[in-house]
PQR file of N, CA, C, O and H, with PARSE charges and radii, in Angstrom:
ATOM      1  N   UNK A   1       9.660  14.256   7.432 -0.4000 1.5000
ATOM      2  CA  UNK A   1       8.777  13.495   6.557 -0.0000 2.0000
ATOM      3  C   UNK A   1       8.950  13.991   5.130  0.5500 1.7000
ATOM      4  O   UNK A   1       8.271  14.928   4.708 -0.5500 1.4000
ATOM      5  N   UNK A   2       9.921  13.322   4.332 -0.4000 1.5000
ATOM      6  CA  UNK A   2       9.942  13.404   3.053 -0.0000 2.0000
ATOM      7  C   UNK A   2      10.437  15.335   3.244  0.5500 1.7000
ATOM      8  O   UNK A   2      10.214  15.928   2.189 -0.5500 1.4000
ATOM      9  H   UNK A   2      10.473  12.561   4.674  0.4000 1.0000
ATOM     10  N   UNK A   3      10.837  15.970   4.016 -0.4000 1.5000
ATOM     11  CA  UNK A   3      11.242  17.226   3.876 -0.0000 2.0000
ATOM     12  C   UNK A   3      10.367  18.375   3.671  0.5500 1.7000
ATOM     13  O   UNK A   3      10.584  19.460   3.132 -0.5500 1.4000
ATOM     14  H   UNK A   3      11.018  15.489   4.873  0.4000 1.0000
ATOM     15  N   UNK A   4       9.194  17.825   4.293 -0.4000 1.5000
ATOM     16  CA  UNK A   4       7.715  18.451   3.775 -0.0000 2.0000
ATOM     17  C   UNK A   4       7.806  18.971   5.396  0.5500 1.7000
ATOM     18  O   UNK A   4       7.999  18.316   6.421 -0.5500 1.4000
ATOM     19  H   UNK A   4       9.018  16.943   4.731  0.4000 1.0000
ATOM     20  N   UNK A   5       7.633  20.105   5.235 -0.4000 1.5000
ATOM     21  CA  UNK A   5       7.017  21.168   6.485 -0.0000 2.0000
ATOM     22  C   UNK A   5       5.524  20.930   7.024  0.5500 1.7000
ATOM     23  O   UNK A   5       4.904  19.967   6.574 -0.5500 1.4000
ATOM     24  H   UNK A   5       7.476  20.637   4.402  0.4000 1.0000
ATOM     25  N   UNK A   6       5.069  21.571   7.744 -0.4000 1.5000
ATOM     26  CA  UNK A   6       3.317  21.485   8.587 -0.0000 2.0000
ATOM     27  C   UNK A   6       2.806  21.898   7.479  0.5500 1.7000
ATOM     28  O   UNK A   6       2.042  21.281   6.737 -0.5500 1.4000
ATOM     29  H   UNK A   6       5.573  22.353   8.110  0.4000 1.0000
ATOM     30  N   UNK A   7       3.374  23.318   7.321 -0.4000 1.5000
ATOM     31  CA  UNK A   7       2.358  24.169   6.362 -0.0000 2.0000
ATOM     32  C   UNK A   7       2.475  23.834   4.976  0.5500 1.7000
ATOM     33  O   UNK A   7       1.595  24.350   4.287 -0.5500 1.4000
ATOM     34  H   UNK A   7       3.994  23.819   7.924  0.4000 1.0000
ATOM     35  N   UNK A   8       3.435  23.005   4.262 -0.4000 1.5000
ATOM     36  CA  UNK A   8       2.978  22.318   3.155 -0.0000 2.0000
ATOM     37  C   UNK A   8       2.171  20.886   2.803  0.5500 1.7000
ATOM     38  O   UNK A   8       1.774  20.342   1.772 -0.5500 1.4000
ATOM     39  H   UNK A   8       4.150  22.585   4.822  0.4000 1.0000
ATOM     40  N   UNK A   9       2.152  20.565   4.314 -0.4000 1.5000
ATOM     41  CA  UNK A   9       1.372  19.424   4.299 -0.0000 2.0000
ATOM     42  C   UNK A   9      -0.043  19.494   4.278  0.5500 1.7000
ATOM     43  O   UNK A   9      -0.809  18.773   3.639 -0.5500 1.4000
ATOM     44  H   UNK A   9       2.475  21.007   5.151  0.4000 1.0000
ATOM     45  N   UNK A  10      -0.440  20.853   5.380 -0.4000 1.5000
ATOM     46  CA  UNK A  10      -1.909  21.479   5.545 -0.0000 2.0000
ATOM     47  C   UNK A  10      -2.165  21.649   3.697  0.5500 1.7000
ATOM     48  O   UNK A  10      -2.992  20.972   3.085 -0.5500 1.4000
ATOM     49  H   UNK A  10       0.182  21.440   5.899  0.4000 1.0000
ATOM     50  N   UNK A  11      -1.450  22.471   3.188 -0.4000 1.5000
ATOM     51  CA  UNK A  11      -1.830  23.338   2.073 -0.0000 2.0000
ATOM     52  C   UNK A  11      -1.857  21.986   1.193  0.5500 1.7000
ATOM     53  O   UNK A  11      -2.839  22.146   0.470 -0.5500 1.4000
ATOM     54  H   UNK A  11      -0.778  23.020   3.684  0.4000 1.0000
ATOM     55  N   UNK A  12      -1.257  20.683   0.872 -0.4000 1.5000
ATOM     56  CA  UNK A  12      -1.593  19.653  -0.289 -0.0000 2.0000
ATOM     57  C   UNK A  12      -2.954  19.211   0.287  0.5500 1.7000
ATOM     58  O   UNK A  12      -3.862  19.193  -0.544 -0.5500 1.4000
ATOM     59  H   UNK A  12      -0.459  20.553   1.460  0.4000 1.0000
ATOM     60  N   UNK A  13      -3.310  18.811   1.682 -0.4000 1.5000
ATOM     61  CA  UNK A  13      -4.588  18.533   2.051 -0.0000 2.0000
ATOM     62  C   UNK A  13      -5.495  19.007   1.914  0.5500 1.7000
ATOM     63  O   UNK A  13      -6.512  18.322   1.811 -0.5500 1.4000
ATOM     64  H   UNK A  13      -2.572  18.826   2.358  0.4000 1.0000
ATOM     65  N   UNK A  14      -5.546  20.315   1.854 -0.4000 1.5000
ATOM     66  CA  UNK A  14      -6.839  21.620   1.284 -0.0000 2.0000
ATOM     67  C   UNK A  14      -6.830  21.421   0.065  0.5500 1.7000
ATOM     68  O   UNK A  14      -7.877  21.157  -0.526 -0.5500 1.4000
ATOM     69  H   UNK A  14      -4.720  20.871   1.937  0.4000 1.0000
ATOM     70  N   UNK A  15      -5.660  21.506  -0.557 -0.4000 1.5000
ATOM     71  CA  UNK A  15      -5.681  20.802  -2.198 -0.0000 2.0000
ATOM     72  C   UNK A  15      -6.808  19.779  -2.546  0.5500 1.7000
ATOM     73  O   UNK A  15      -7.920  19.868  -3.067 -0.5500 1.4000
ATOM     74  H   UNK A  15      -4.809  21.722  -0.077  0.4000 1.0000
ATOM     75  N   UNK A  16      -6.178  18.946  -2.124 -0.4000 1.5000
ATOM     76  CA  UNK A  16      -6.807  17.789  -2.177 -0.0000 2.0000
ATOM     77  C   UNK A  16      -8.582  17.921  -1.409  0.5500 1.7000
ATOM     78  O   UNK A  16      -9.453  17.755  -2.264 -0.5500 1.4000
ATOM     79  H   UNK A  16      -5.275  18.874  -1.701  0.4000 1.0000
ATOM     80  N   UNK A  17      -8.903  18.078  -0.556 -0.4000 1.5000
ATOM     81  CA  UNK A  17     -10.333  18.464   0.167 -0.0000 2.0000
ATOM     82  C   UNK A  17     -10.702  19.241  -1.118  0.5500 1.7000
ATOM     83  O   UNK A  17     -11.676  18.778  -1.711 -0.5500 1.4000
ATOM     84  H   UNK A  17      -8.196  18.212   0.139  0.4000 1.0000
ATOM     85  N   UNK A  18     -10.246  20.094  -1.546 -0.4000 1.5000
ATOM     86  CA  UNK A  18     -11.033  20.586  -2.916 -0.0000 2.0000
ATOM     87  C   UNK A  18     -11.469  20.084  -3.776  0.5500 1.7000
ATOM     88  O   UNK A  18     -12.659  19.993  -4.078 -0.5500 1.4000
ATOM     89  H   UNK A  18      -9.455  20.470  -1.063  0.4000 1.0000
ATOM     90  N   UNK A  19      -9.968  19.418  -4.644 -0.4000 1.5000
ATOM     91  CA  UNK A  19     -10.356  18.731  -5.689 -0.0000 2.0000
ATOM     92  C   UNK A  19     -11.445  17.669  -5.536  0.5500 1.7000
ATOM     93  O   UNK A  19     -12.449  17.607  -6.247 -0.5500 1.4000
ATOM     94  H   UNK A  19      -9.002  19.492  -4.399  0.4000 1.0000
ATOM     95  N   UNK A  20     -11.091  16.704  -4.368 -0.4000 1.5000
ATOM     96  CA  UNK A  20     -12.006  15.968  -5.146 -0.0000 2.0000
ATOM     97  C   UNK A  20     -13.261  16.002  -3.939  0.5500 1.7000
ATOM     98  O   UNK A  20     -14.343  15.477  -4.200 -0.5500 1.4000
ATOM     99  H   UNK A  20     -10.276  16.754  -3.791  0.4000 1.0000
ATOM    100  N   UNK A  21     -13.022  16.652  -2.626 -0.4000 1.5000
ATOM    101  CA  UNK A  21     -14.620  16.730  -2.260 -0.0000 2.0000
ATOM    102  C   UNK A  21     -14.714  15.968  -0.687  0.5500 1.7000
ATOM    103  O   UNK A  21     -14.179  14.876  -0.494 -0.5500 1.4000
ATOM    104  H   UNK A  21     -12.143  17.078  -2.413  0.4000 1.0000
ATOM    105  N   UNK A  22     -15.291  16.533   0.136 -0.4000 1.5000
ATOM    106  CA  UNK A  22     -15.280  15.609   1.396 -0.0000 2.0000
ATOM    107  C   UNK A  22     -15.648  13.954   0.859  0.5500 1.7000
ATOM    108  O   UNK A  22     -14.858  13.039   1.093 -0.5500 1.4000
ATOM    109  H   UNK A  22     -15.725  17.420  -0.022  0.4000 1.0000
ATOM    110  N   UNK A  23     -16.835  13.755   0.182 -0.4000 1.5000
ATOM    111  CA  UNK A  23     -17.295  12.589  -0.220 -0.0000 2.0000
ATOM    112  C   UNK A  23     -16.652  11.996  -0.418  0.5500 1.7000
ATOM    113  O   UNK A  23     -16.656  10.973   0.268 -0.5500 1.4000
ATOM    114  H   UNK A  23     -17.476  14.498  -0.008  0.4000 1.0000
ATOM    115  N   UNK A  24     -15.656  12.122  -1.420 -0.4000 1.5000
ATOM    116  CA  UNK A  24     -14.542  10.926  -2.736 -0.0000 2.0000
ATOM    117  C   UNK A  24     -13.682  10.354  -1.531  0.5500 1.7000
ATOM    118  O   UNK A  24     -13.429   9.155  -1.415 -0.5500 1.4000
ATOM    119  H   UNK A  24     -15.652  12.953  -1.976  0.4000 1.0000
ATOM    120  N   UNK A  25     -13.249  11.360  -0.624 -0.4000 1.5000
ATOM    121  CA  UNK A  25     -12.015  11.155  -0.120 -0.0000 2.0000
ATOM    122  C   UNK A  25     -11.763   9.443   0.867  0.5500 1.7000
ATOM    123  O   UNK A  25     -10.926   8.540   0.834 -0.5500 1.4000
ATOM    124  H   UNK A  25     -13.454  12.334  -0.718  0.4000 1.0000
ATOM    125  N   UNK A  26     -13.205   9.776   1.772 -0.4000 1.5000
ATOM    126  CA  UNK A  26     -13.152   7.987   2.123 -0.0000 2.0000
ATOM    127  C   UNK A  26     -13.523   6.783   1.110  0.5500 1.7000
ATOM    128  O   UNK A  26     -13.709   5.616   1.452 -0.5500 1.4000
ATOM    129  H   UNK A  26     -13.885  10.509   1.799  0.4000 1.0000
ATOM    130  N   UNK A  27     -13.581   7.205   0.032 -0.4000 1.5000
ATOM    131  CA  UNK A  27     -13.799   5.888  -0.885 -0.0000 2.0000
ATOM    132  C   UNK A  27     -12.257   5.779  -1.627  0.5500 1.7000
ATOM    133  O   UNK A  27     -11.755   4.686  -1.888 -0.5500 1.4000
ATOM    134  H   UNK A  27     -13.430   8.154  -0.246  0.4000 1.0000
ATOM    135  N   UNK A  28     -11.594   7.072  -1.922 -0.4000 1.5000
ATOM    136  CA  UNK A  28     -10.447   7.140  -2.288 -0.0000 2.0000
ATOM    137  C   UNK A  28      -9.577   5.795  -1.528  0.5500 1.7000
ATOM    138  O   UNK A  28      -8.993   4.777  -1.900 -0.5500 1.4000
ATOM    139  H   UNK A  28     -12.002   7.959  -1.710  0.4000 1.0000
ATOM    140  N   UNK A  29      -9.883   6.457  -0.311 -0.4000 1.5000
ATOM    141  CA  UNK A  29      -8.844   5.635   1.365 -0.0000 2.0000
ATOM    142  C   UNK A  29      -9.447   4.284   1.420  0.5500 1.7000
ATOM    143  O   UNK A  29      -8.660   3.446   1.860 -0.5500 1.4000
ATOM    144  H   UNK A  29     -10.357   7.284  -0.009  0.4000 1.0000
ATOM    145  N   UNK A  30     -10.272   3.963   1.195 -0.4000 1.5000
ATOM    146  CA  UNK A  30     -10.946   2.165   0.807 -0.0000 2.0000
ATOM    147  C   UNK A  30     -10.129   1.934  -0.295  0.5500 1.7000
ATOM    148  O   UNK A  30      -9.366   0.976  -0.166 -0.5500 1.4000
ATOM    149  H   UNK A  30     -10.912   4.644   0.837  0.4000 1.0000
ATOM    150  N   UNK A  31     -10.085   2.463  -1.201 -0.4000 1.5000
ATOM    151  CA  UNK A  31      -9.480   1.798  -2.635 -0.0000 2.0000
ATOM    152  C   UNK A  31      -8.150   1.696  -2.528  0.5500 1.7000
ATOM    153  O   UNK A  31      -7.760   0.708  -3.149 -0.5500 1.4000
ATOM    154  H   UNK A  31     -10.704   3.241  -1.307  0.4000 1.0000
ATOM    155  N   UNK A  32      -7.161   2.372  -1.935 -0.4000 1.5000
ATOM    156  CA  UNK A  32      -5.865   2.472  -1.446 -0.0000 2.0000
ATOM    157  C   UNK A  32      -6.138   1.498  -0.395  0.5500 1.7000
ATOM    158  O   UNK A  32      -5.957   0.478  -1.061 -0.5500 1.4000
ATOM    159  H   UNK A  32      -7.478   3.175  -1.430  0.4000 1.0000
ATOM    160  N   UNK A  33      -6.398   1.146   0.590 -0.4000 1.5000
ATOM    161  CA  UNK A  33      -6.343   0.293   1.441 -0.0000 2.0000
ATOM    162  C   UNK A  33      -6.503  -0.834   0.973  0.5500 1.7000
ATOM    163  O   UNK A  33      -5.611  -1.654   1.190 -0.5500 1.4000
ATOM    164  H   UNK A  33      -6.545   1.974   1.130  0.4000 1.0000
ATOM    165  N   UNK A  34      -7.704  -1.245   0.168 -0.4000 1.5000
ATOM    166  CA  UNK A  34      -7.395  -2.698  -0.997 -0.0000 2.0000
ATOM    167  C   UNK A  34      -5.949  -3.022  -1.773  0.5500 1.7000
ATOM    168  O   UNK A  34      -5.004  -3.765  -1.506 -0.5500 1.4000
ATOM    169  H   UNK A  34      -8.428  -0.578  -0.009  0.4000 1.0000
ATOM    170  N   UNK A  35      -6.165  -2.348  -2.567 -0.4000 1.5000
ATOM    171  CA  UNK A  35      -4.788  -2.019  -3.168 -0.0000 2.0000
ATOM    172  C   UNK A  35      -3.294  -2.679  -2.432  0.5500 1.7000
ATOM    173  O   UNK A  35      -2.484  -3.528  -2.805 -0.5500 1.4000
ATOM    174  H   UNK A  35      -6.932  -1.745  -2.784  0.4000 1.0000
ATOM    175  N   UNK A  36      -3.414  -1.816  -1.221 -0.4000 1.5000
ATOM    176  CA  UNK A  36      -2.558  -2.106  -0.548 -0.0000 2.0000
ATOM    177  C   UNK A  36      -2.194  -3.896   0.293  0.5500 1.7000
ATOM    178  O   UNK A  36      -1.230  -4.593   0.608 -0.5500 1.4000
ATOM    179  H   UNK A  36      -4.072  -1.126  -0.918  0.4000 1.0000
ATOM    180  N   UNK A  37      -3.796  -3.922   0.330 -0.4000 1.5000
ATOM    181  CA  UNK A  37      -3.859  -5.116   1.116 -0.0000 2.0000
ATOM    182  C   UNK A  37      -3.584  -6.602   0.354  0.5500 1.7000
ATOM    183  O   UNK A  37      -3.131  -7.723   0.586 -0.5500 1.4000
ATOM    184  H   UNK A  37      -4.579  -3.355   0.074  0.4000 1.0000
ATOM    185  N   UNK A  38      -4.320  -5.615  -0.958 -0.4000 1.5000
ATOM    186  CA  UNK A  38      -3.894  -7.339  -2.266 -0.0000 2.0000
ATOM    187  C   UNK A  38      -2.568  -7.116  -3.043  0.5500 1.7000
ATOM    188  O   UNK A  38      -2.388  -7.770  -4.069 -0.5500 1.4000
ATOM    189  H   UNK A  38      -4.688  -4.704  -1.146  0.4000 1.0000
ATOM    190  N   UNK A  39      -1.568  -6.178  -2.592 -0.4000 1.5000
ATOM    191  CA  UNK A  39      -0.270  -6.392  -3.350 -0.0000 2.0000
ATOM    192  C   UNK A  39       0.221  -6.732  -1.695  0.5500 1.7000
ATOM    193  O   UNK A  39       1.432  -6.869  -1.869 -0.5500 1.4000
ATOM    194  H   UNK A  39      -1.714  -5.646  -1.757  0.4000 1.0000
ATOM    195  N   UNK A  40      -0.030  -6.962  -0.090 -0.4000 1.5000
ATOM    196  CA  UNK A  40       0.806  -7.846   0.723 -0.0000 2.0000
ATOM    197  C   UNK A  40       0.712  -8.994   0.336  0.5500 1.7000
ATOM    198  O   UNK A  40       1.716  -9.569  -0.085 -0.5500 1.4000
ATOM    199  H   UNK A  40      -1.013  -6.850   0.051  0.4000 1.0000
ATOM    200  N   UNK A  41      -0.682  -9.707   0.384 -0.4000 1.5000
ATOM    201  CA  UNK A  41      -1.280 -10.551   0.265 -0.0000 2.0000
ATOM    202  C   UNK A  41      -0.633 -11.572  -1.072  0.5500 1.7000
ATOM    203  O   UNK A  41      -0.521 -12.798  -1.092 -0.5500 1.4000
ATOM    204  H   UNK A  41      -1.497  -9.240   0.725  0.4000 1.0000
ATOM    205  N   UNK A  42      -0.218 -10.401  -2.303 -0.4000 1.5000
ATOM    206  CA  UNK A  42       0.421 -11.179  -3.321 -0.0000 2.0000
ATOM    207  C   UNK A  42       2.018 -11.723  -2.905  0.5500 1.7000
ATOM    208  O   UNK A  42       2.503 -12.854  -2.904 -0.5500 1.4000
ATOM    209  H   UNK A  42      -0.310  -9.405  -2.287  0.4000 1.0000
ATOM    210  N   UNK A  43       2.541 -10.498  -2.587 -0.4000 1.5000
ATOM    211  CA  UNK A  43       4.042 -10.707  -2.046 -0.0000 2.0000
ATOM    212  C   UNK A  43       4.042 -11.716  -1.344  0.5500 1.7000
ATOM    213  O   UNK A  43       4.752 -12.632  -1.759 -0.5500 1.4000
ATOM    214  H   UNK A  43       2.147  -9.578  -2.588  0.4000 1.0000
ATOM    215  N   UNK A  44       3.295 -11.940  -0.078 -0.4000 1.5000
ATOM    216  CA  UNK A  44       3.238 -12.789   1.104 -0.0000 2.0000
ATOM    217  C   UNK A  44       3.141 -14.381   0.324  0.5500 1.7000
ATOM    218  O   UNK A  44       3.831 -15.337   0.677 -0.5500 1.4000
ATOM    219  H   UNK A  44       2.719 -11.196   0.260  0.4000 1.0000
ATOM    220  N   UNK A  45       2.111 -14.413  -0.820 -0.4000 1.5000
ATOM    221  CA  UNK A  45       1.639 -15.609  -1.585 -0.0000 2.0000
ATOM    222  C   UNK A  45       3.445 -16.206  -2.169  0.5500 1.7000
ATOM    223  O   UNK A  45       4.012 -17.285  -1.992 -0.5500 1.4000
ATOM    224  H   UNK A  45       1.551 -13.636  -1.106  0.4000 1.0000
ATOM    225  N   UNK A  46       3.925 -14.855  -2.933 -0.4000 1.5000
ATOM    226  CA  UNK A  46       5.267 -15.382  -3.480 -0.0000 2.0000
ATOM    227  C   UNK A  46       6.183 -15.718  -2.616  0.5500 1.7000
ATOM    228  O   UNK A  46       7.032 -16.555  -2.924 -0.5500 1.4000
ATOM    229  H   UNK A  46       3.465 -13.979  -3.077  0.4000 1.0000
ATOM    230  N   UNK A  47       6.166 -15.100  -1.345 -0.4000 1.5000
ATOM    231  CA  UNK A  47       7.517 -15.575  -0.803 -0.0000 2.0000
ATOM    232  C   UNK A  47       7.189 -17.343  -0.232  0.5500 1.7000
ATOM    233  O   UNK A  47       8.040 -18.214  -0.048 -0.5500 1.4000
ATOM    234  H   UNK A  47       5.477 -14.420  -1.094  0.4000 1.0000
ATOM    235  N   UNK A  48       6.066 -17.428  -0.097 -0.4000 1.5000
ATOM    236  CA  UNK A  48       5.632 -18.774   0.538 -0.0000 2.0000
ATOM    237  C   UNK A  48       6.250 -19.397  -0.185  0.5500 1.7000
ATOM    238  O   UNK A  48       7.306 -19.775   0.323 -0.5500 1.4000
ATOM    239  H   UNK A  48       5.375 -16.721  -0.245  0.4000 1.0000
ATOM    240  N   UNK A  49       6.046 -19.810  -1.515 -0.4000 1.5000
ATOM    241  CA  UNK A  49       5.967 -19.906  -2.381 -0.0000 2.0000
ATOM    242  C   UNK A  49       7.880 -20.892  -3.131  0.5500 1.7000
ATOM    243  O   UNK A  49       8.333 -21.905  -3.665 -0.5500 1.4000
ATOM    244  H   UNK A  49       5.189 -19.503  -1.928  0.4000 1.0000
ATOM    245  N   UNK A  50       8.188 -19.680  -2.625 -0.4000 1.5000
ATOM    246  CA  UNK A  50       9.522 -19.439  -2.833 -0.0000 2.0000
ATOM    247  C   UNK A  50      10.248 -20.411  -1.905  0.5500 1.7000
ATOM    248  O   UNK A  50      11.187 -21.083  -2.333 -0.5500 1.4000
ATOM    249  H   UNK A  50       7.820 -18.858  -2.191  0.4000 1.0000
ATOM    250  N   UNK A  51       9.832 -20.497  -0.652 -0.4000 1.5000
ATOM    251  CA  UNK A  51      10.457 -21.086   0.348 -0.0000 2.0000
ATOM    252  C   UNK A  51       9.758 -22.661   0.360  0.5500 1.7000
ATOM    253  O   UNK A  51      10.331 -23.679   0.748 -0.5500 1.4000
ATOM    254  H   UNK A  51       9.069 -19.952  -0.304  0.4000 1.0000
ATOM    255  N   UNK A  52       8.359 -22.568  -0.177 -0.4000 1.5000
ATOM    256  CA  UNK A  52       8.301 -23.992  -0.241 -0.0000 2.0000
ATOM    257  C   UNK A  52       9.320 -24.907  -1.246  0.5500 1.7000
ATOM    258  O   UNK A  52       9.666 -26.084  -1.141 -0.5500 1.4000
ATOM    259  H   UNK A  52       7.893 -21.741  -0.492  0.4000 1.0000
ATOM    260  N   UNK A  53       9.650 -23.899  -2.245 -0.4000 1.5000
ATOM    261  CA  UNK A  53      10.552 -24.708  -3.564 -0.0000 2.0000
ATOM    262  C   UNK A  53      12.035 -24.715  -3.166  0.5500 1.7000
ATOM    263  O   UNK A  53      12.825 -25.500  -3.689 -0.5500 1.4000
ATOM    264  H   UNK A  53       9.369 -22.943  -2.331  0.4000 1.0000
ATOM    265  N   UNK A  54      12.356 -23.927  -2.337 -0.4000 1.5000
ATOM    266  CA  UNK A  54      14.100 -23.902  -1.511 -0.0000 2.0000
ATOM    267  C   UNK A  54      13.634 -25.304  -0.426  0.5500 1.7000
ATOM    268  O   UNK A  54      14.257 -26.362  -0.520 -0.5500 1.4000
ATOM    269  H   UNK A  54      11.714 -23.289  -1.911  0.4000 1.0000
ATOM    270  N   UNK A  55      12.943 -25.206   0.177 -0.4000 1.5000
ATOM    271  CA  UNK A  55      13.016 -26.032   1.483 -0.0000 2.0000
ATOM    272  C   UNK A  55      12.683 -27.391   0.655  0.5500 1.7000
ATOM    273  O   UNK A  55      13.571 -28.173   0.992 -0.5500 1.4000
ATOM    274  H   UNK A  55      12.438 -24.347   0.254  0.4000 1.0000
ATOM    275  N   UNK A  56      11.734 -28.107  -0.363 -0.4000 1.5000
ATOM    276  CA  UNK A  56      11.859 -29.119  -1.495 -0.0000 2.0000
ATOM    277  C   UNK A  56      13.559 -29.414  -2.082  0.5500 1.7000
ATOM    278  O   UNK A  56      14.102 -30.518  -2.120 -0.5500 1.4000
ATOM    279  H   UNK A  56      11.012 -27.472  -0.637  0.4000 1.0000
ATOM    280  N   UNK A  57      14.161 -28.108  -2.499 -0.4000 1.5000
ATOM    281  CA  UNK A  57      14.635 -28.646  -2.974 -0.0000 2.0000
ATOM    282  C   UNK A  57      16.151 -29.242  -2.306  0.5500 1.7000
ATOM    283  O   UNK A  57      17.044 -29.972  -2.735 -0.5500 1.4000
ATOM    284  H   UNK A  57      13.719 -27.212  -2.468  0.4000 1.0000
ATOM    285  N   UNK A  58      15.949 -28.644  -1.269 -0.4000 1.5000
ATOM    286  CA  UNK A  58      16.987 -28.747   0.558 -0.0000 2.0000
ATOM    287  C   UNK A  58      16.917 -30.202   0.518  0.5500 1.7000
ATOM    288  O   UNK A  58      17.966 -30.846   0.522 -0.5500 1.4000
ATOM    289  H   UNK A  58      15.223 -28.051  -0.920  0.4000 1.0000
ATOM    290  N   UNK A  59      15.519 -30.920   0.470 -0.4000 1.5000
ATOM    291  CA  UNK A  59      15.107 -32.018   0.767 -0.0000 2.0000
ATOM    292  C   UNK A  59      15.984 -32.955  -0.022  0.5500 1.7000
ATOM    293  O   UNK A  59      16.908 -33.594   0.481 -0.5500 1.4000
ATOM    294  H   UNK A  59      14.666 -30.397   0.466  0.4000 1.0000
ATOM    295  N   UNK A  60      15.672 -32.993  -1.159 -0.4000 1.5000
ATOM    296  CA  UNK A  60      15.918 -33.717  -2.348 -0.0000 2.0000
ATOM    297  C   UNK A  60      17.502 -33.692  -2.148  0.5500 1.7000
ATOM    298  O   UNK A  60      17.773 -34.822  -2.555 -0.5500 1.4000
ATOM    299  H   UNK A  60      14.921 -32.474  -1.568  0.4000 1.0000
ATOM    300  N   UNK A  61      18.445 -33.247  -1.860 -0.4000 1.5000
ATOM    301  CA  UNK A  61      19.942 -33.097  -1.387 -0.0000 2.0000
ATOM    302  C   UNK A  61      20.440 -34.255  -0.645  0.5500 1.7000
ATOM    303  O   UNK A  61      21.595 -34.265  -0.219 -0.5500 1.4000
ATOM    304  H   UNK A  61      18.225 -32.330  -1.529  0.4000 1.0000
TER
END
């Protein structure tokens, strides 16, 4: 995984549990999960998108 060992993975997670706090961390993981969900959601919109104007213009041929 990315060349990352156990024990450097434990040690960025304690990092992190520090900085920002048991609390932040599941609102952090909501906001990344949005994030994530409205840049598929965009991609998914463009490729439609894309294929409706190839398969139009298939037509028109």
């Amino acid at each position: 995984m990315f060349g990352l060992g156990t024990t450097e993975i434990i040690l960025i997670l304690v990092v992190v549990l520090i900085f920002f706090g048991g609390k932040r961390i599941p609102e952090f993981a909501r906001g990344l999960g949005r994030g994530i969900r409205e840049f598929k959601d965009a991609a998914s919109g463009i490729k439609n998108e894309i294929e409706k104007e190839t398969s139009a213009t298939e037509e028109k041929k």
